[in-house]
N, C-alpha and C positions, 0 to 999 in steps of 0.2 A: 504494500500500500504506500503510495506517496502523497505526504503533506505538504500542501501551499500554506501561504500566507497571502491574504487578499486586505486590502483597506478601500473602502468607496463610502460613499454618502449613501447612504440605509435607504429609502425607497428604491434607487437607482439598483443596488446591490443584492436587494431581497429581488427584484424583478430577474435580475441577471443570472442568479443561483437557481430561484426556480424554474428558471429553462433550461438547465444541463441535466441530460439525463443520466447525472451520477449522484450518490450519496454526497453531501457537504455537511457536513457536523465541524462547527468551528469550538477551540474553548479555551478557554485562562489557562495561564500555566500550571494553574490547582485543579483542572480536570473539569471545570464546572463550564456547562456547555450555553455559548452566549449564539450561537446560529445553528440551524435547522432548517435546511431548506425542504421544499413539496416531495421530493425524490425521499427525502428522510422517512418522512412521515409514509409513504406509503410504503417503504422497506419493513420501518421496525411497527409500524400500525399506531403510533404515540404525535400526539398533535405537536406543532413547532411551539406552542403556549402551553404546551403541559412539560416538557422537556428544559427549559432554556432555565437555568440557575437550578438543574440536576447535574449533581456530579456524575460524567459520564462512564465510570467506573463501575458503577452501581446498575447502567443500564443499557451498556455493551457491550464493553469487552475488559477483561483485567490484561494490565502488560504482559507478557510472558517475561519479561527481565525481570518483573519485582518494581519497577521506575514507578516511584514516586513523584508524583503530579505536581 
């Protein structure tokens, strides 16, 4: 899996994300997920407003290193 880092102006960015038909799950360095895009929600079945300040740990995947977030 490869990680971006993306920065745009939120309406612009939320439009842009929901058109890639790939998963985008963005989050803080502490694991806690601040994006969700359309593609998310209909992978893991969990709305972009019920997800977003869920620690993604808790509702993806754990690291296989052990890497603390």
């Amino acid at each position: 899996m490869t990680a971006y880092s993306i920065s745009m102006e939120a309406p612009l960015s939320m439009n842009l994300l929901n058109q890639l038909p790939d998963v985008i799950i963005n989050t803080l360095e502490d694991g806690t997920i601040v994006e969700w895009n359309q593609r998310a929600e209909e992978v893991f079945h969990q709305t972009r407003q019920a997800m977003l300040g869920q620690p993604v740990t808790q509702h993806i995947f754990v690291s296989p290193s052990g890497r603390k977030w």
